[in-house]
C-alpha positions as CSV (number, residue, x, y, z in Angstrom):
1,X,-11.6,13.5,21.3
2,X,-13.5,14.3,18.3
3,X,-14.3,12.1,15.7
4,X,-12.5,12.0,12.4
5,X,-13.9,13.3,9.8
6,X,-13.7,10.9,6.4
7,X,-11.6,11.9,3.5
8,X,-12.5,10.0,0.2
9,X,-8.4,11.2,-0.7
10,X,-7.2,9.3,1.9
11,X,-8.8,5.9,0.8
12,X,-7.5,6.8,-3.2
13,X,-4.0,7.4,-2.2
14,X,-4.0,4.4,-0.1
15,X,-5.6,2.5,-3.4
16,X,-3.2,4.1,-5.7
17,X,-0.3,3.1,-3.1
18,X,-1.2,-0.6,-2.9
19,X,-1.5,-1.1,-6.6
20,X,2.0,0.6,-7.0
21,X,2.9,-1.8,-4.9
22,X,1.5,-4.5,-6.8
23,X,2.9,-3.3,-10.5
24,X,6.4,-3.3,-8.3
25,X,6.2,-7.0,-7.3
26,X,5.1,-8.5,-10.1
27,X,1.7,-9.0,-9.4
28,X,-0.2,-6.5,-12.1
29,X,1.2,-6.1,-15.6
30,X,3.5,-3.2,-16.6
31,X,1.0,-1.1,-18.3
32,X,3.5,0.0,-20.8
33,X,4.9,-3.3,-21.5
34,X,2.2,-5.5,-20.6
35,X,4.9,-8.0,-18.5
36,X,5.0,-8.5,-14.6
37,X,8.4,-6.8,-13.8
38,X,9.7,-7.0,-9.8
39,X,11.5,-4.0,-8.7
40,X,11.9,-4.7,-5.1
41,X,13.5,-1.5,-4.1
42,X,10.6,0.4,-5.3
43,X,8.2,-2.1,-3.5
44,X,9.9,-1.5,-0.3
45,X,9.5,2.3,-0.7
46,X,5.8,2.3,-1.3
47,X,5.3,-0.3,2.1
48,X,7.8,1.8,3.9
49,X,5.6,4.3,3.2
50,X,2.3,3.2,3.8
51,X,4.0,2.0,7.6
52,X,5.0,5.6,7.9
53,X,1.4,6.5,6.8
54,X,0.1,4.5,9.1
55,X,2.0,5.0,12.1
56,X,1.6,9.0,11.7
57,X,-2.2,8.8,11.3
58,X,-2.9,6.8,14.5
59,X,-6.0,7.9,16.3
60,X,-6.4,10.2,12.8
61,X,-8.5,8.1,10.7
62,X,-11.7,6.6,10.2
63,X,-12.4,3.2,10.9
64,X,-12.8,2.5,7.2
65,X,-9.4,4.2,6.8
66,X,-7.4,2.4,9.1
67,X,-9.0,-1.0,7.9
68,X,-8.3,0.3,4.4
69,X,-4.6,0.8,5.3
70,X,-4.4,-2.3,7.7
71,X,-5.7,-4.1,4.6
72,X,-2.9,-2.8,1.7
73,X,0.2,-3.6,4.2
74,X,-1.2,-6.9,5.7
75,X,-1.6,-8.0,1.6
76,X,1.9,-6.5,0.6
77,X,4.0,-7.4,3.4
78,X,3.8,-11.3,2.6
79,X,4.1,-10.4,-1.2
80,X,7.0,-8.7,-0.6
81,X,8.1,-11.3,1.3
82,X,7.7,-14.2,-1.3
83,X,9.3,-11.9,-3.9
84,X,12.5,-11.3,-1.8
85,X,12.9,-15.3,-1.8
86,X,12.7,-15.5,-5.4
């Protein structure tokens, strides 16, 4: 099986993902506004996403890439989490 070949798109997207994420629980400002703001329905989309992501790109990625990913859910999953208790 040949090795993957690294795609600096891949790590962005999963970048640009996890700080959606963030802005939708509360955790980094509304740029716009400059408040924290929860939305958790958007929040879920963006981790149900990255699972999707993740579980579609097994044996796919880089190592960087899949501790990249591994990374942005095991960070937003507990966030998401303590915001769903609030």
């Amino acid at each position: 099986m040949p090795t993957p070949e690294p795609d600096p798109r891949f790590n962005e997207f999963v970048i640009l993902q996890a700080q959606n994420a963030g802005l939708f629980l509360g955790q980094i400002p509304n740029p716009v506004s400059g408040e924290k703001e929860v939305n958790l329905r958007a929040a879920k989309s963006v981790i149900d996403s990255l699972e999707m992501l993740e579980n579609k790109t097994q044996g796919n990625l880089t190592a960087t890439e899949y501790q990249l990913l591994k990374m942005a859910l095991n960070n937003l999953r507990p966030l998401y989490e303590a915001a769903e208790d609030e």
